[in-house]
Structure formats: C-alpha cells, structure tokens
N, C-alpha and C positions, 0 to 999 in steps of 0.2 A: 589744200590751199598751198599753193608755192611761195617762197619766198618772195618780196614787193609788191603780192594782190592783195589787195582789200579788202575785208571783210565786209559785210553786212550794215548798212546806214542804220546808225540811231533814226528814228521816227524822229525830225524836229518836235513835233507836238509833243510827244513821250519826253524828250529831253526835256521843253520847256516848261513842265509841270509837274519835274524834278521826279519822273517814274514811281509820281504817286496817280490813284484814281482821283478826280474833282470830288467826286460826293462828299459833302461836309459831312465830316465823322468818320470816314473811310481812310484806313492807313494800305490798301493794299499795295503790294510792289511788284505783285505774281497777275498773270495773262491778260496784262495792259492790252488794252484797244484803241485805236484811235477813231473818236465817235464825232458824225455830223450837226452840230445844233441844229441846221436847220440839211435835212435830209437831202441828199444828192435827188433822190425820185422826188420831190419837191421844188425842184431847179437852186438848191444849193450848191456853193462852191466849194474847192478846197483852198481856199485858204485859208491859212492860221486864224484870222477870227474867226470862223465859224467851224473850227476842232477845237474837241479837247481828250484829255485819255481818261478813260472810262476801264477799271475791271469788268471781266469778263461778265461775274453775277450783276453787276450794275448797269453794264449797258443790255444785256442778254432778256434777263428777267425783268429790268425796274424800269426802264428807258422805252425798250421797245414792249415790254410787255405791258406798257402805258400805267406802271405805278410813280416812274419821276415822268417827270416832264423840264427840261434845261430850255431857256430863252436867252435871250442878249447875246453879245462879242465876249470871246474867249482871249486872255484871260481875265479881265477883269471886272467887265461886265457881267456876270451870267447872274440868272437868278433859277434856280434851283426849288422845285415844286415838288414835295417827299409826300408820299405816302396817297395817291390818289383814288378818289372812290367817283361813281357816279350821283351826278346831286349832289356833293357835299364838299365844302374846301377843301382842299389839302393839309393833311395833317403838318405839315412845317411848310414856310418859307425860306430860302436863306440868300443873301448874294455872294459874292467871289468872296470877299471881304472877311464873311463869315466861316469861308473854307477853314483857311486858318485857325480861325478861335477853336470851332469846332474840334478841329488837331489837339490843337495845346492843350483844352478842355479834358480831352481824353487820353491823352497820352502822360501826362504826370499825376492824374488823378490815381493808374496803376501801381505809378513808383510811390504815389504816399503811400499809398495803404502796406505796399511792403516795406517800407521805411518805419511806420506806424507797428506793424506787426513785429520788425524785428527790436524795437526798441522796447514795445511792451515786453516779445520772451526775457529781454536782459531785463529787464527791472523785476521782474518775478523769481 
C-alpha cells in the first residue's frame, strides 16, 4: 500500500455490533461474518436491518446448519432461537436485549471466581 491509499473498509455491520458475534453468550471477536436474517436466496436485502455479525462456528454450524434460527430487525429487534431439534421447542429464546445480559452474565461471573480463589489462597 502506498502512502495516502486506504485500506480495507470496516464492515458497517461488524463495526456496529462492536466486532462481537450476536449470539447471546458469545464473546467472540475472531472470523466475524456478516450474516443475512432474512437470506439474500430468500429475496432479502442488504441493508443494516436485516445484518448482523455472526462468528464463523455460529453462523457456519448453528444458523445455517438450522440449530439457531435469528428473526426480526438488527439491531435490536432480533429474537434469537438456540438450540433447535425437530418436534420440539427450542431449547432458549432470547431477544437483542437479552444479548447483553447474557455478556455481563458471563463475563464477570469468570473474574469472581478468580477474585474468590485468589482471596481464599491469602486467607489460608
């Protein structure tokens, strides 16, 4: 690249969903995708509401290999269908809303425990 060319565009979508995956519970930040809620071969669009960015094993395996299933406007409508079987509900629902919790949920619950472990070695 020469001096004053530009590099490679951020994904809008990838930026807007701060270079994490959607799946509530999913921290990933590594081989983001940008995935269609409602499928292009389906006559969806591209635009922003109907992307969102999907890790590679979540849109790859869970999405197209019809174990999630994602409905609604991106981002904060969608409703999120985990764990699907034939005949039987989906083991979770979540919506956008619930992305987040799900995050905070899991991401401080690691630093108790080592917070917890390292205050028990001092007290011993």
């Amino acid at each position: 690249m020469r001096l004053g060319e530009l590099g490679p565009r951020p994904d809008p979508v990838i930026e807007r969903d701060g270079y994490l995956c959607a799946i509530p519970g999913c921290t990933s930040r590594r081989n983001l995708q940008d995935h269609h809620v409602i499928f292009r071969s389906r006559s969806g669009g591209d635009e922003e509401g109907n992307r969102l960015t999907l890790c590679a094993h979540h849109h790859q395996r869970c999405v197209h290999g019809e174990r999630v299933h994602v409905t609604g406007r991106a981002p904060d409508a969608l409703v999120f269908e985990i764990g699907l079987r034939p005949g039987v509900p989906p083991l979770a629902r979540y919506r956008s809303g619930d992305v987040e919790m799900a995050r905070a949920a899991t991401l401080p619950m690691k630093a108790t425990v080592s917070r917890s472990a390292t205050i028990a070695r001092r007290a011993s």
